[in-house]
N, C-alpha and C positions, 0 to 999 in steps of 0.2 A: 833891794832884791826880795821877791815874794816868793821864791819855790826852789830854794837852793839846799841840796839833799843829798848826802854820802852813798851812793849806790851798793855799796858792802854791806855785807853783812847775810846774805841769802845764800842757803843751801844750794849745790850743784854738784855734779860728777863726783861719783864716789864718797859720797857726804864730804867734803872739802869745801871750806867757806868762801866766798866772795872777799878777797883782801878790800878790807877798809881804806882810805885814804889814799886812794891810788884813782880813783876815778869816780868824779860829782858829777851832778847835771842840775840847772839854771834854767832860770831866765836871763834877760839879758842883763848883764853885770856892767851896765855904763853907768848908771846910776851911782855907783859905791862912792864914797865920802867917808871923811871922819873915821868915828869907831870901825864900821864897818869896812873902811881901808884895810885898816890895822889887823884886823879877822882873818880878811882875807890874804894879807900878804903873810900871816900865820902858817896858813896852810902850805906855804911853799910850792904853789902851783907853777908848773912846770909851761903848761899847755895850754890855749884857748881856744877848743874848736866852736867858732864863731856859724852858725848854719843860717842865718840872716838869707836873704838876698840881697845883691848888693846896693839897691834903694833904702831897704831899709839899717845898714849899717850907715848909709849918707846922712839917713833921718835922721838917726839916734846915738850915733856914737859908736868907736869901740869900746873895749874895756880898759879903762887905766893906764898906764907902762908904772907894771912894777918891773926890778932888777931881775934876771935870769926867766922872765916869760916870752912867751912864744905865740904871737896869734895868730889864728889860721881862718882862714874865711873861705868858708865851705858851702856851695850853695846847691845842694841837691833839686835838678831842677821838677819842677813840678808847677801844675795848676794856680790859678790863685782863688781862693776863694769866691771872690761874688763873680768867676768864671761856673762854676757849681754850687750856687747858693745853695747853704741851709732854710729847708723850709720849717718855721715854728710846726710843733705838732707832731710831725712825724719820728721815724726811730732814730733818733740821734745815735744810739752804737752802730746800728748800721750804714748811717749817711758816712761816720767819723771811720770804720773800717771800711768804706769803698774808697775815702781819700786817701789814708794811709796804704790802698793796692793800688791806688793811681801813683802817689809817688816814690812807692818799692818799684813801680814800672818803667818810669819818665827818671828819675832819679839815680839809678844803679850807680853812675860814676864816683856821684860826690858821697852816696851809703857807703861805697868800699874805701874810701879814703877818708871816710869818717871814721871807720871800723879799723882799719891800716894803721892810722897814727894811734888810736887807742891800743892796741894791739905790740905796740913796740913801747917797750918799757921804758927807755932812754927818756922817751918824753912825760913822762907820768912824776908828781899828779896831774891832771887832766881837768878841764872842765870842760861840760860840751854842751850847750846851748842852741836856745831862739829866742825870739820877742819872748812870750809865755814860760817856756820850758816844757808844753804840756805833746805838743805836736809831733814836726821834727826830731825834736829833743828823746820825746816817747819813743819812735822809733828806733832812732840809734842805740839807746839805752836797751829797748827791748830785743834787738838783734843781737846786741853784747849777751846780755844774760842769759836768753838761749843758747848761745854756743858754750857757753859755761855750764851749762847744764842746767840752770834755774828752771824751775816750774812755770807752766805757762800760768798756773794760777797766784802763785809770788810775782811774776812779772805784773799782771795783771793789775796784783792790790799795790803795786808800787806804782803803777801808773796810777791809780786812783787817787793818791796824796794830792797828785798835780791839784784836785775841783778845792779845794782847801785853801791852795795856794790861788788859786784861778779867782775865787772871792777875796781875796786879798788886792790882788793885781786890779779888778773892775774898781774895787771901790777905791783904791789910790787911783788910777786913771780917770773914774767920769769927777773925781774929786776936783782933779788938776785942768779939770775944763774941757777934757779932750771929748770926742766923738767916737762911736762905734760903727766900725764902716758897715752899711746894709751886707746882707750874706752870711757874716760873718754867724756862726754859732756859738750856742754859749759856751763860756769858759769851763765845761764840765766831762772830767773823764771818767765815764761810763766803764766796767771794768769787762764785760762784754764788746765793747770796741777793740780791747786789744786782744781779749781770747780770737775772737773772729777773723782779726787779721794774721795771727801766729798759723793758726789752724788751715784759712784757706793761701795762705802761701807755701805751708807744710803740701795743702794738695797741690800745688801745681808746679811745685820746683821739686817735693819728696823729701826736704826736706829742710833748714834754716842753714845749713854749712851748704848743701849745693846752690842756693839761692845766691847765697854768700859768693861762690865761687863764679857763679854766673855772673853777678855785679863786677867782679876782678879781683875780689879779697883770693889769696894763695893759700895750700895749706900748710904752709909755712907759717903765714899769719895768722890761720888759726890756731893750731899748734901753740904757737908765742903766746897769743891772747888766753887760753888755758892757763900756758905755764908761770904766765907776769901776772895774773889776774887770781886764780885762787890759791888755797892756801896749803 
């Protein structure tokens, strides 16, 4: 695992902090072995929200079975990639926040049910994943945080860990002999990609809880997500 990251710890509502250990976000955790078994069955992970599609959970595996885990496989539907290739050159925050409004658009069912299970504490800790952790993964996280109240600009610079991780991930992958499909864009999260999509979802829903509500999250579950989520 190349981008595997505690989501706590970030100021929101009422200066109240982001509980620690209740909610990570990944790449994808098929890979784990050895030490990093043992790490990770530390954590006591409750949860695996798996956002794969489900070709690529066939490709690659799920996560492990450890004792008391739960894995969910969540496929918010959307685009694929070399259906809207990245062209080299151009604005990368902005190619990377028109995909992320494509599948806040085509996607609603499987965001609210991403956001639902994290939202109910029963299930926590949590880990919520994709191939990278940088994408998918960014969204859901950055829709949680907002409703917590996080900064669009904390949101932002947590999304940008992911380009760290993303070098990481390239170079164990063209290592391991694999290929990078045409289309695809580089592993690099621009922190302007996520301001721009926080921002123009704010315009045309009013706001990231009606957005939310729109997708089918309740406010009940938001409510919940507040109250299980900070501190």
């Amino acid at each position: 695992m190349f981008n595997f990251r505690d989501v706590g710890g970030h100021t929101g509502h009422d200066g109240r902090t982001v509980r620690r250990r209740r909610l990570y976000r990944s790449d994808s955790p098929h890979r784990i072995e050895g030490a990093d078994r043992d790490a990770f069955a530390a954590l006591g992970v409750r949860t695996v929200i798996d956002l794969r599609r489900p070709y690529e959970v066939e490709r690659d595996g799920r996560v492990p079975h450890f004792d008391g885990l739960t894995w969910r496989n969540i496929h918010p539907e959307h685009a694929e990639w070399h259906e809207r290739p990245y062209q080299p050159g151009t604005d990368l925050a902005r190619y990377l926040a028109d995909r992320y409004a494509d599948l806040a658009q085509t996607g609603t069912a499987g965001l609210a049910e991403a956001v639902g299970l994290i939202a109910d504490s029963v299930n926590a800790p949590v880990v919520v994943h994709c191939v990278a952790g940088k994408d998918r993964t960014g969204i859901v996280c950055g829709l949680t945080l907002a409703v917590l109240g996080v900064s669009d600009e904390h949101i932002a610079a947590d999304y940008a860990l992911s380009t760290e991780a993303g070098e990481r991930f390239m170079a164990w992958f063209t290592a391991s002999g694999h290929q990078v499909r045409p289309g695809l864009p580089p592993l690099t999260c621009p922190e302007q990609a996520m301001l721009l999509f926080l921002a123009e979802l704010r315009e045309g829903h009013g706001s990231i809880e009606d957005y939310l509500r729109h997708a089918g999250v309740t406010d009940d579950q938001l409510t919940a997500l507040r109250e299980h989520l900070l501190d």
